[in-house]
Structures are given as structure tokens and as C-alpha cells.
C-alpha positions as CSV (number, residue, x, y, z in Angstrom):
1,X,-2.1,-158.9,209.1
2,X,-4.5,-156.3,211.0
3,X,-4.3,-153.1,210.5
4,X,-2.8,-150.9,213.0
5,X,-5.0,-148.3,214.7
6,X,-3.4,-144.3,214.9
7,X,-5.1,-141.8,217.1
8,X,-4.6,-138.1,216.1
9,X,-4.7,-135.0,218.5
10,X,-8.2,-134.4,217.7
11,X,-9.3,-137.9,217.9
12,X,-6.6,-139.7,220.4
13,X,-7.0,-143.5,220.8
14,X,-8.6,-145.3,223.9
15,X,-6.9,-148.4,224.4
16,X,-8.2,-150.8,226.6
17,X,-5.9,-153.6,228.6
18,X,-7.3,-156.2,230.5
19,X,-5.4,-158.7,232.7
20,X,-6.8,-161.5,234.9
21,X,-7.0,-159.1,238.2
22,X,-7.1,-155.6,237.0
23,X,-8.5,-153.7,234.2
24,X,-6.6,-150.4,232.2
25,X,-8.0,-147.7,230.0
26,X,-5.5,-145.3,228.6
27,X,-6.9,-142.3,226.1
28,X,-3.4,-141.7,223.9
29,X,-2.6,-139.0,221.1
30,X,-0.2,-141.1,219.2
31,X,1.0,-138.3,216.7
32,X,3.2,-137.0,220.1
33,X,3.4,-140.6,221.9
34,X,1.7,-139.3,224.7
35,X,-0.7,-140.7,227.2
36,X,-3.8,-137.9,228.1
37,X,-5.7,-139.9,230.6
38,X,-5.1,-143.2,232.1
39,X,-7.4,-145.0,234.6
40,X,-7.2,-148.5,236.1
41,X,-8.8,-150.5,238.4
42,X,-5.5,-149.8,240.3
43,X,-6.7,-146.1,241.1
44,X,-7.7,-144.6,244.2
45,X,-10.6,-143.3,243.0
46,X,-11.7,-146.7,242.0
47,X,-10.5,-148.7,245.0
48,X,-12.5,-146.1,247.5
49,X,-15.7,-147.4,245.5
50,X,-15.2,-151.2,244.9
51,X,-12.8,-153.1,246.9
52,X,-12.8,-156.7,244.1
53,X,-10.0,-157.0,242.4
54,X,-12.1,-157.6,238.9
55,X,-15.5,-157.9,237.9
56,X,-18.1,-155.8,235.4
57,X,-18.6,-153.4,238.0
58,X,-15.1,-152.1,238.2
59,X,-15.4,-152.1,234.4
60,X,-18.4,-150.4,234.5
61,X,-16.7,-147.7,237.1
62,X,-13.5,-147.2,235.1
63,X,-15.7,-146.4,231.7
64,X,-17.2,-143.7,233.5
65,X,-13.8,-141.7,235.5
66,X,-12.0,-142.3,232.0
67,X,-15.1,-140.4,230.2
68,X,-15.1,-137.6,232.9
69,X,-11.3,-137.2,232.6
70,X,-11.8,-137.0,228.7
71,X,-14.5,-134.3,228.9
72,X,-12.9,-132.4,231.6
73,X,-9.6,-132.1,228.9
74,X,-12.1,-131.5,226.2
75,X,-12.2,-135.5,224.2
76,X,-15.6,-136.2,223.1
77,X,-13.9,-138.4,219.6
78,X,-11.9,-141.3,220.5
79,X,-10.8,-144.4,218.4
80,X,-11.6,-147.3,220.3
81,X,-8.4,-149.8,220.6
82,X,-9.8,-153.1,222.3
83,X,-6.1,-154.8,221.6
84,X,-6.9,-158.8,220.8
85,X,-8.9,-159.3,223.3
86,X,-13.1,-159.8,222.3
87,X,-15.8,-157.3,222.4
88,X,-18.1,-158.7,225.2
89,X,-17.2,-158.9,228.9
90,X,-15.8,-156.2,231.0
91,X,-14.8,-154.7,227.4
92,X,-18.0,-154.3,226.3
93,X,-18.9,-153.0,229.7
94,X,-16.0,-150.5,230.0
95,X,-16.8,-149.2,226.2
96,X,-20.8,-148.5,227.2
97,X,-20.1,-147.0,230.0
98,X,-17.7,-144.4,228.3
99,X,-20.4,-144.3,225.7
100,X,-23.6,-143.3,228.2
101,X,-21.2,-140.6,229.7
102,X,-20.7,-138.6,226.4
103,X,-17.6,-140.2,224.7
104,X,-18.0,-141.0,221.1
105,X,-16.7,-143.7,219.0
């Protein structure tokens, strides 16, 4: 059984979905079951950049708006939640991209 991972106000949770087209990244305080910053590869700011639908670039893109956002509410501590899915990919991607911009975990 795998332990379940809790994010706290001071250190809220970034979760990290990833479908077969599109690629989420939510950063959630789950003491007050609340989402603080969401960014997918569904978001304008992302689709003005890259127009493909899925690809380590996008990954790469969404690490880095998701960071911003963070800093700009005052995160720099995050748990990372990866789900089931492997560490390598557009995962891995997403998570060093978060990392180079100032997030820590």
C-alpha cells in the first residue's frame, strides 16, 4: 500500500497529471482542499508559445509558468506528487524545470 502524500500551507503539494495529449501541474494546500496554482498545456499562455499538443517542450514550458506563479504567491517548498506515473519523460522534464526557476523539493 503507498503511502499517501499531504501538502500543508507552508509546503502545498505539486501534483503532476499527464494524459496522452496534454500535460497538468496543480500546486494544492491540502489542509483547506484548495488548488493555489494550476497550469496546463491547455493554457493560453502556453498555447501562444508552442502550438503541439504534447512533447518535452511544453513540459519544459509548463515547469517554468507553474514556478513563476508559485513565487509570485510566495511557494518556494513544494511536495512533489508525480501520481503513478514514472520519473523520466515529460515528468522529469516538468520537475527540472520548476527546479532551475527557484522551486524546491
Amino acid at each position: 500500500m503507498k503511502k499517501k502524500i499531504q501538502g500543508t500551507l507552508n509546503r502545498p503539494r505539486l501534483y503532476i497529471f499527464k494524459s496522452n495529449k496534454h500535460i497538468y501541474a496543480q500546486i494544492i494546500d491540502d489542509a483547506k482542499a484548495k488548488i493555489l496554482v494550476a497550469i496546463s498545456s491547455l493554457s493560453p499562455e502556453i498555447r501562444l508559445i508552442i502550438r503541439y499538443k504534447s512533447n518535452c517542450e511544453i513540459s519544459k514550458q509548463v515547469g517554468k509558468l507553474v514556478a513563476k506563479q508559485c513565487l509570485i504567491k510566495g511557494i518556494t517548498q513544494v511536495i512533489f506528487d508525480r501520481g503513478k506515473k514514472l520519473y523520466h519523460g515529460k515528468i522529469k522534464v516538468l520537475a527540472e524545470s520548476a527546479r532551475e526557476e527557484g522551486i524546491n523539493f
